[in-house]
C-alpha positions in Angstrom: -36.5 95.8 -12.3 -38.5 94.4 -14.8 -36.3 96.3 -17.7 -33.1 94.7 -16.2 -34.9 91.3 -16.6 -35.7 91.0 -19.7 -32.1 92.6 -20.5 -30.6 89.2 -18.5 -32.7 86.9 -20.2 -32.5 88.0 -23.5 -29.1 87.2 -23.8 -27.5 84.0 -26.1 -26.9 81.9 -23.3 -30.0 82.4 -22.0 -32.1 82.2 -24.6 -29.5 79.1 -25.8 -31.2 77.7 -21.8 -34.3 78.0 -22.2 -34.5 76.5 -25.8 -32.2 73.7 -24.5 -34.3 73.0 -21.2 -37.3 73.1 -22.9 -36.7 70.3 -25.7 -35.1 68.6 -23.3 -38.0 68.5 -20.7 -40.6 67.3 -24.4 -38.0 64.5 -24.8 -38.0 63.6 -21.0 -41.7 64.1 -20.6 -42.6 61.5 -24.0 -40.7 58.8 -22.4 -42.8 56.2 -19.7 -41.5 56.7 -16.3 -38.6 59.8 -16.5 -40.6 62.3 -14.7 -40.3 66.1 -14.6 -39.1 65.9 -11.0 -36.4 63.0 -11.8 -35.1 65.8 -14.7 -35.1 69.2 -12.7 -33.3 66.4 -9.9 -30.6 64.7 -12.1 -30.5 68.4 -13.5 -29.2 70.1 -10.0 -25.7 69.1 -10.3 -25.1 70.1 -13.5 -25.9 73.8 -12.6 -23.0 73.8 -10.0 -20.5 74.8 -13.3 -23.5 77.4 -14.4 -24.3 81.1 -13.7 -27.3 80.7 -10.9 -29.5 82.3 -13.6 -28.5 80.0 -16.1 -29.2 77.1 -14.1 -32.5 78.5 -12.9 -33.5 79.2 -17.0 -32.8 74.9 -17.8 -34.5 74.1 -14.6 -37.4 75.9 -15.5 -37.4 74.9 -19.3 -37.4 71.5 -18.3 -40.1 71.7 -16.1 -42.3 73.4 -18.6 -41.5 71.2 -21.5 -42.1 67.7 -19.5 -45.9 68.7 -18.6 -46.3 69.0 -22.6 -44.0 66.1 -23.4 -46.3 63.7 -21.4 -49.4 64.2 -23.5 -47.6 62.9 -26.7 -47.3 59.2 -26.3 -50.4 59.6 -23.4 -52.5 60.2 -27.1 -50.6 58.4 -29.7 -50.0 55.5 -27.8 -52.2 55.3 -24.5 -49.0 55.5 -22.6 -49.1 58.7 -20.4 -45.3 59.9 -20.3 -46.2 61.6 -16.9 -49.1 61.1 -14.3 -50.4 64.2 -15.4 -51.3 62.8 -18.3 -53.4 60.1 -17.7 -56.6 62.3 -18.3 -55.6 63.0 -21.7 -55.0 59.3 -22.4 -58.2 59.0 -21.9 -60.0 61.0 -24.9 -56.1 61.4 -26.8 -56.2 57.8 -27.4 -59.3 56.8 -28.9 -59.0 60.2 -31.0 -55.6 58.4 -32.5 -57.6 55.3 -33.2 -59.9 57.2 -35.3 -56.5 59.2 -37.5 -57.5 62.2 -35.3 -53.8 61.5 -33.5 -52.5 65.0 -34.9 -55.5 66.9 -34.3 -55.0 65.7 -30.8 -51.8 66.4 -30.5 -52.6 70.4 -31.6 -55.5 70.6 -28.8 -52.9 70.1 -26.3 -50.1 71.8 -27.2 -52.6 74.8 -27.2 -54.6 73.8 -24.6 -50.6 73.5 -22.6 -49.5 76.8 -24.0 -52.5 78.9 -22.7 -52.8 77.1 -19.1 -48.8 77.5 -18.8 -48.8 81.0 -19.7 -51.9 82.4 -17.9 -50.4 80.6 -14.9 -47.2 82.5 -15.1 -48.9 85.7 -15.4 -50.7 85.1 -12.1 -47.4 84.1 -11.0 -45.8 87.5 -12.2 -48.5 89.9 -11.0 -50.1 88.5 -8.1 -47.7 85.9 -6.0 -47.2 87.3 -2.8 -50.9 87.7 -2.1 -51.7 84.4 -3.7 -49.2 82.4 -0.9 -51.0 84.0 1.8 -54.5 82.3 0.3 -52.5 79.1 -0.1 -51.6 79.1 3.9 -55.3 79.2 4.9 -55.7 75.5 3.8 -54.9 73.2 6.2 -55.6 69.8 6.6 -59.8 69.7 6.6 -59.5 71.5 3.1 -57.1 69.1 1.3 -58.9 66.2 3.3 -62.1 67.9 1.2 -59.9 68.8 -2.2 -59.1 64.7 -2.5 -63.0 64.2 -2.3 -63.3 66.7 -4.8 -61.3 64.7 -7.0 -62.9 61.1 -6.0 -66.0 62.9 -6.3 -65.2 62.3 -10.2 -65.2 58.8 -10.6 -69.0 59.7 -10.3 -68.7 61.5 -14.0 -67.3 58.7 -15.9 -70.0 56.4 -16.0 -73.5 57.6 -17.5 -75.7 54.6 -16.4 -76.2 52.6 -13.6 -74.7 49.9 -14.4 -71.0 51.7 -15.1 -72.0 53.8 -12.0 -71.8 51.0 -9.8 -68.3 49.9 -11.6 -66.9 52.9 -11.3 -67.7 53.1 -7.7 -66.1 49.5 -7.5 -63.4 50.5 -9.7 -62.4 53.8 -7.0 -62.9 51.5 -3.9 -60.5 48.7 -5.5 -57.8 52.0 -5.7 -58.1 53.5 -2.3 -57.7 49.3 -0.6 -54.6 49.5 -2.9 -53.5 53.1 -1.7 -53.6 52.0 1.8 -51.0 49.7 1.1 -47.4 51.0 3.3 -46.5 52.8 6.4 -49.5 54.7 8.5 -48.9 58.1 8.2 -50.0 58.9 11.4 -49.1 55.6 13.8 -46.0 54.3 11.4 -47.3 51.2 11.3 -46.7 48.7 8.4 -49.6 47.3 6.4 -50.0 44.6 3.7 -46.6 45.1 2.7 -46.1 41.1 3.0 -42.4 42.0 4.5 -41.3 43.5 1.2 -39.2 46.0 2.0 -39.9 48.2 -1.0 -43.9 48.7 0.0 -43.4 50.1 3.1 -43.3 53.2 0.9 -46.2 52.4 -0.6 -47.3 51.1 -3.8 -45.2 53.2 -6.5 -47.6 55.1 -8.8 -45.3 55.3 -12.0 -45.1 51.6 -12.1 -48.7 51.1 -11.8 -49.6 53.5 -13.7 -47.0 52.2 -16.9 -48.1 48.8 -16.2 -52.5 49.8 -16.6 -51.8 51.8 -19.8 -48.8 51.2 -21.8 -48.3 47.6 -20.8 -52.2 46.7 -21.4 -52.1 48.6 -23.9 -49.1 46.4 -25.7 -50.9 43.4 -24.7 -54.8 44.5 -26.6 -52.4 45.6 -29.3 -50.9 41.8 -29.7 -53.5 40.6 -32.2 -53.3 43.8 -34.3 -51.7 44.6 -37.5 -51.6 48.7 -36.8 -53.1 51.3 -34.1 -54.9 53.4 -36.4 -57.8 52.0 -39.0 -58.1 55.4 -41.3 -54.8 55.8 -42.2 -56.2 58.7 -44.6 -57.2 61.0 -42.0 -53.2 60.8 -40.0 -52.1 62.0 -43.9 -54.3 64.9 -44.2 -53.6 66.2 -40.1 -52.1 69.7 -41.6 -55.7 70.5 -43.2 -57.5 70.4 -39.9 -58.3 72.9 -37.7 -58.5 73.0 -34.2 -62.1 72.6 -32.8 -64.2 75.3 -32.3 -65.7 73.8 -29.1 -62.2 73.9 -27.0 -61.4 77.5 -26.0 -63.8 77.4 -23.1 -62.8 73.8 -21.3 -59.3 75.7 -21.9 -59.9 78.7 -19.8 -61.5 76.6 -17.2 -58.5 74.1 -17.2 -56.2 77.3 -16.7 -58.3 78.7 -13.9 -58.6 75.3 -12.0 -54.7 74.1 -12.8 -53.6 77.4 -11.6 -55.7 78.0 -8.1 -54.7 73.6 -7.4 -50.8 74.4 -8.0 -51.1 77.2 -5.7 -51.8 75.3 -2.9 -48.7 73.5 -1.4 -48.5 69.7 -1.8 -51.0 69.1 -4.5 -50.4 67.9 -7.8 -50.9 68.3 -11.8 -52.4 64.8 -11.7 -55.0 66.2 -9.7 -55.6 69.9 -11.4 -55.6 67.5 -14.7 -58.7 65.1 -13.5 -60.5 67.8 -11.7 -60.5 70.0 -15.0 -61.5 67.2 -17.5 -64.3 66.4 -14.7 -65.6 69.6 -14.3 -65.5 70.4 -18.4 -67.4 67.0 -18.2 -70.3 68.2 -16.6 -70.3 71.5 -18.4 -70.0 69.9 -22.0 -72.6 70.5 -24.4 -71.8 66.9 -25.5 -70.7 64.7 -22.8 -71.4 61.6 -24.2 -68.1 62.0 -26.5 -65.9 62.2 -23.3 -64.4 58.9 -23.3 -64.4 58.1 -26.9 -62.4 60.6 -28.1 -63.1 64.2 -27.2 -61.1 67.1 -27.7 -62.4 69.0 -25.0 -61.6 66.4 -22.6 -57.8 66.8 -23.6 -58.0 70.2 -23.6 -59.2 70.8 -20.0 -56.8 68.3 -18.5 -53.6 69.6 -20.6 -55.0 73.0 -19.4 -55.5 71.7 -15.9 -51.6 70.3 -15.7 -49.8 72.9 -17.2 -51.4 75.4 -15.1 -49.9 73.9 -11.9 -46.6 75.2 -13.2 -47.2 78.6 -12.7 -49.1 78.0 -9.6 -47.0 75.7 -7.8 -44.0 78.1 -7.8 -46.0 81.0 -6.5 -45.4 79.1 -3.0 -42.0 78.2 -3.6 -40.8 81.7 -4.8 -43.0 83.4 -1.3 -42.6 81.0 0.9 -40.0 78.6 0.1 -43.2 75.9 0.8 -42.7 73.8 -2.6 -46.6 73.5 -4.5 -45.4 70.1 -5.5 -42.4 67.7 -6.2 -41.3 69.1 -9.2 -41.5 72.7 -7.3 -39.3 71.0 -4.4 -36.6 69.9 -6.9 -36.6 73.6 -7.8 -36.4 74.8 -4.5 -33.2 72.3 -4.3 -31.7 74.3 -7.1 -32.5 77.8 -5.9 -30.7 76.8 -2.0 -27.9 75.1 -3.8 -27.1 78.8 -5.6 -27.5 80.6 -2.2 -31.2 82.0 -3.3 -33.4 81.9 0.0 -37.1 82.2 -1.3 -39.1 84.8 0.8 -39.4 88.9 0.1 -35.5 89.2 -0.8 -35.7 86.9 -3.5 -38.0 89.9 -5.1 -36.1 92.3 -4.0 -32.5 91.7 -3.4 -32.7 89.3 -6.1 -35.4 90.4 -8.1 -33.2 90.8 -11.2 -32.8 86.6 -11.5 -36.1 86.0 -10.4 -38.7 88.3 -13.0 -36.0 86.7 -15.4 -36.7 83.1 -14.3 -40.2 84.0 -14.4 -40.0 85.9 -17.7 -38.1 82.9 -19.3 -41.8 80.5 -18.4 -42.8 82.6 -21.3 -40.4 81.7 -23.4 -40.7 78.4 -22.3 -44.2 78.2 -23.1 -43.5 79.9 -27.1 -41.1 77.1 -27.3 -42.9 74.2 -26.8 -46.0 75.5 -28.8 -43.7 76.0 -31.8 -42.3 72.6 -31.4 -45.4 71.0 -30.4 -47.5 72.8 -33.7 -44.5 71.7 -36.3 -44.1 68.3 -35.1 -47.7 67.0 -34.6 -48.2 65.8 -37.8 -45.2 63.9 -37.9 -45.6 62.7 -33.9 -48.7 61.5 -34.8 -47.1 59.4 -37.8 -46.1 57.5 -35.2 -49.5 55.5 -34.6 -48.3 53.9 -38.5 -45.5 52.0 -36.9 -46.8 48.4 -37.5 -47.2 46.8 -34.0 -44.7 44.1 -34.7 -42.1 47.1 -34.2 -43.8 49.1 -31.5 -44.9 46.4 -28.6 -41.5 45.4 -28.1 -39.9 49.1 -28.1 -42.5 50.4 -26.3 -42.7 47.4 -23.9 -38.7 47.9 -23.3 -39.0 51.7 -22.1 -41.9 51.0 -19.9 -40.0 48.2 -17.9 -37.3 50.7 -18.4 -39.1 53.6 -16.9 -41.1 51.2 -14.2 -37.4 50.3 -13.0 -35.6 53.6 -13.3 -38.1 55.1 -10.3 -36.7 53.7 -7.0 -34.1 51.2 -8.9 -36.5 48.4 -7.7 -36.9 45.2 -9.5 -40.3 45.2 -7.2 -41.5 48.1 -9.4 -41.2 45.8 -12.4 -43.2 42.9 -11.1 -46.1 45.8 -9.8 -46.5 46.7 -13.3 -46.5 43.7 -14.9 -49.5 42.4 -12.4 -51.2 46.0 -12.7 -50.6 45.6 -16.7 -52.5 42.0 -16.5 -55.2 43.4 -14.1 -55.9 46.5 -16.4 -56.7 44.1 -19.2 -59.6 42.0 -16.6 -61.2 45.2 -15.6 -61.5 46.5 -19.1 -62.8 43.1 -20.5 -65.3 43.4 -17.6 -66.4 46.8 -18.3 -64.3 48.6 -15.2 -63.1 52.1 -14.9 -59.0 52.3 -14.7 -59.2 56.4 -14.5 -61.7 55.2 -11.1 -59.0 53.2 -9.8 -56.1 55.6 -11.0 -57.9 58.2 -9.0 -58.4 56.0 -6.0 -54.6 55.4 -5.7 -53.7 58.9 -6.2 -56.0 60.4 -3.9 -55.8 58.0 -1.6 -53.2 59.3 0.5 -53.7 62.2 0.3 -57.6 62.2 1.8 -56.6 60.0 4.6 -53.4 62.0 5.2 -55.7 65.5 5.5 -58.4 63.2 7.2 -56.8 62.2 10.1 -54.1 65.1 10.3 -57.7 67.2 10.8 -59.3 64.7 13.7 -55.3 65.1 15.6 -56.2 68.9 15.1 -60.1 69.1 16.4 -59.5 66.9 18.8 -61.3 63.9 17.4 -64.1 66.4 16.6 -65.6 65.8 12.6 -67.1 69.6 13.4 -63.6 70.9 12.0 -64.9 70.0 8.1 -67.6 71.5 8.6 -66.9 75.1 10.5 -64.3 76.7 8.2 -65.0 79.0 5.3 -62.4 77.3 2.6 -64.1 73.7 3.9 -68.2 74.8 3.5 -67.1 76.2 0.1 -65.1 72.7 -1.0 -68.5 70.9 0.2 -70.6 72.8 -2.3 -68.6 72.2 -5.3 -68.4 68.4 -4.1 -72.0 68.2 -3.7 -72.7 70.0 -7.2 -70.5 67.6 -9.0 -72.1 64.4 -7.5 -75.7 65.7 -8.0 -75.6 66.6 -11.7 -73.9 63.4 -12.8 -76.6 61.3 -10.4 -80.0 62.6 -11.5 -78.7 63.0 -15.5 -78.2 58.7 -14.4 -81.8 58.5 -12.8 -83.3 60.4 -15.9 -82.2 57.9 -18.0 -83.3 55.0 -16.3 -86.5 56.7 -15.9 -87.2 57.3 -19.8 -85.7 53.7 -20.5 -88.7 52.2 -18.0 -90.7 54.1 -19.8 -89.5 53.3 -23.2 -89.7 49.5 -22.2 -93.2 49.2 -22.0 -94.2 51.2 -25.2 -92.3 48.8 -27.4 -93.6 45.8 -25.5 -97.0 47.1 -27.1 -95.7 47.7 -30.2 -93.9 44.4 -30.5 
């Protein structure tokens, strides 16, 4: 079957598909605010004229292209093109400020080639037995996986002082992530009679209005993003850092395993890898001022949800997350039910489907390796020309989400409010973590009380659960006494100079 795969994928047209889908999903993914779900969406009608396979081949270019795509403007402009990759912003960024833009850009096309492809190999070789793991978490687990993920905001401070903010920084997210409808009693709250919160705060909007339109606003009373313009001229000389290969395979590992399980998110496989590659560095103090192996564990992280999240979706027809549900979409429009016949009765589309993430994958890194040095030519635009193009396509992108003039006015007043809390020394990836996993934890937390009864023993009694509380008590530890040590050795550095002196 696999044979008569590869025979209906390598074909023109198909080939012609995947190329297409692919470029299209880097072009989609670079711009603030068109997300890889609104493409594979918009996408679904225009495979009504195609062959089901070809349809399925752009679908699944586009969704591979537009995890990549995000991680270009996220580094060369602090704007993540996707929520996925807001990690990267953080270390792609200040790489770009230093003329390190195009070695950035390398580390995660890489970093987005090896998580996408070992992720489709799982997918190939082991789905079937990978959805039945993915059923066994309920709602105590992804209750406990959103703690895992707030359990970073711990990581990105390394003294007290930035601890405490941090903390701050996370609490100010989850108050603004309770904003909406209960999910559990319906109710309405803080939505001030405006009808479009009830949903919720939108996270795109917010998101383009703390990094791309604070961004703008620092950049006002600057001549040029970069300050060693030398170092963007000589990108093709530079090779890739020896220091990455190893935050890559855990980014693939964790991206992959988070995708599997039905409902979560890149954004969270991304900021659970760079946290986790954190704590393991050799050299943490680089992560936030530019570190490669901070991108490369969150592009990692992201890209591996690809694979992952349709190893539900192909099984079980249970989508891994909104991206995989626009894909489900497609398959039901072209009569494809997902479940055992779609690897049977169907098994010639679907290895070809799967097959063609392979392809996908070469394709991006091809593009992604030829074009960073002149991608990253585009931190040289003199500001005078970028604020107000870049400023356009985020109000753009903030409106082009729900069609809401709301979503314009939420990132404008999140784009003002990123600019405080940096001036004051506060944590946006704390607060961006806070809003995303917000929901989600009190979704699972709740969900789990209905469940036990109003019994908190139903965190603690399952297998998957003890296991999530280990890792989450591992990650706070390390981070907390590395903190105490050094407030111990500065107390005692304090009086030895007062002696001196």
């Amino acid at each position: 079957m696999i044979i008569q795969a590869l025979h209906a994928l390598l074909t023109p047209v198909s080939l012609f598909a995947v190329f297409i889908g692919t470029t299209s999903g880097v072009l989609v993914g670079g711009m603030p605010g068109l997300t890889a779900t609104m493409a594979v969406a918009l996408l679904i009608p225009v495979t009504f004229a195609l062959e089901p396979l070809t349809g399925l081949l752009l679908m699944g270019g586009v969704y591979c292209g537009a995890m990549y795509g995000g991680s270009i403007p996220a580094i060369l402009l602090r704007t993540p093109g996707t929520p996925a990759a807001v990690a990267t912003a953080l270390e792609g960024y200040p790489m770009t400020q230093k003329g390190q833009g195009g070695l950035a850009l390398k580390v995660s096309v890489v970093a987005s080639f090896t998580g996408g492809v070992f992720s489709t190999l799982i997918l190939l070789l082991i789905a079937p037995a990978l959805a039945i793991f993915a059923l066994t978490f309920g709602p105590p687990e992804y209750f406990l996986l959103a703690l895992l993920g707030l359990a970073g905001i711990v990581s990105m401070a390394d003294d007290e002082n930035r601890l405490i903010k941090a903390l701050i920084s996370g609490f100010l997210g989850l108050v603004l992530a309770v904003v909406g409808t209960d999910p559990v009693s319906g109710m309405l709250r803080y939505t001030m009679g405006i009808t479009d919160l009830f949903d919720g705060i939108s996270f795109m909007p917010a998101l383009i209005g703390m990094f791309s339109i604070s961004q703008m606003l620092e950049l006002t009373g600057e001549n040029e993003v970069v300050s060693e313009v030398s170092a963007v001229k000589a990108l093709k000389r530079e090779p890739l850092p020896k220091g990455i290969f190893k935050p890559i395979c855990l980014g693939s590992l964790i991206g992959t395993v988070i995708g599997i399980l039905p409902g979560e998110g890149a954004t969270i496989a991304a900021f659970v890898s760079y946290n986790v590659a954190r704590r393991r560095s050799k050299e943490p103090e680089l992560f936030g001022k530019g570190s490669p192996e901070g991108i490369a564990a969150a592009e990692a992280g992201n890209n591996g949800c690809v694979g992952g999240s349709l190893v539900p979706t192909l099984t079980l027809g249970i989508p891994g997350n909104s991206v995989a549900a626009a894909l489900l979409g497609g398959l039901l429009i072209h009569g494809l039910v997902p479940g055992p016949e779609l690897f049977t009765t169907y098994g010639v589309m679907t290895y070809a489907f799967i097959l063609s993430l392979f392809i996908a994958n070469v394709v991006f890194l091809l593009l992604g390796l030829f074009m960073a040095p002149y991608f990253a030519r585009i931190s040289l635009t003199p500001t005078s020309m970028l604020i107000p193009v870049v400023s356009l396509f985020s109000i753009l992108g903030a409106y082009a989400m729900n069609n809401s003039i709301t979503d314009i006015f939420i990132a404008l007043l999140f784009g003002f409010g990123a600019i405080i809390l940096q001036r004051t020394g506060f944590s946006l990836g704390a607060l961006i973590l806070g809003l995303i996993l917000g929901p989600i934890a009190e979704t699972g937390f709740a969900q789990a009380l209905i469940i036990g009864h109003g019994s908190y023993s139903i965190f603690f009694t399952r297998p998957q659960s003890l296991v999530l509380w280990v890792i989450i008590i591992i990650l706070l530890l390390s981070p907390i006494i590395q903190i105490y040590k050094q407030s111990s050795k500065k107390q005692h550095a304090d009086p030895d100079t007062t002696v001196k002196k």
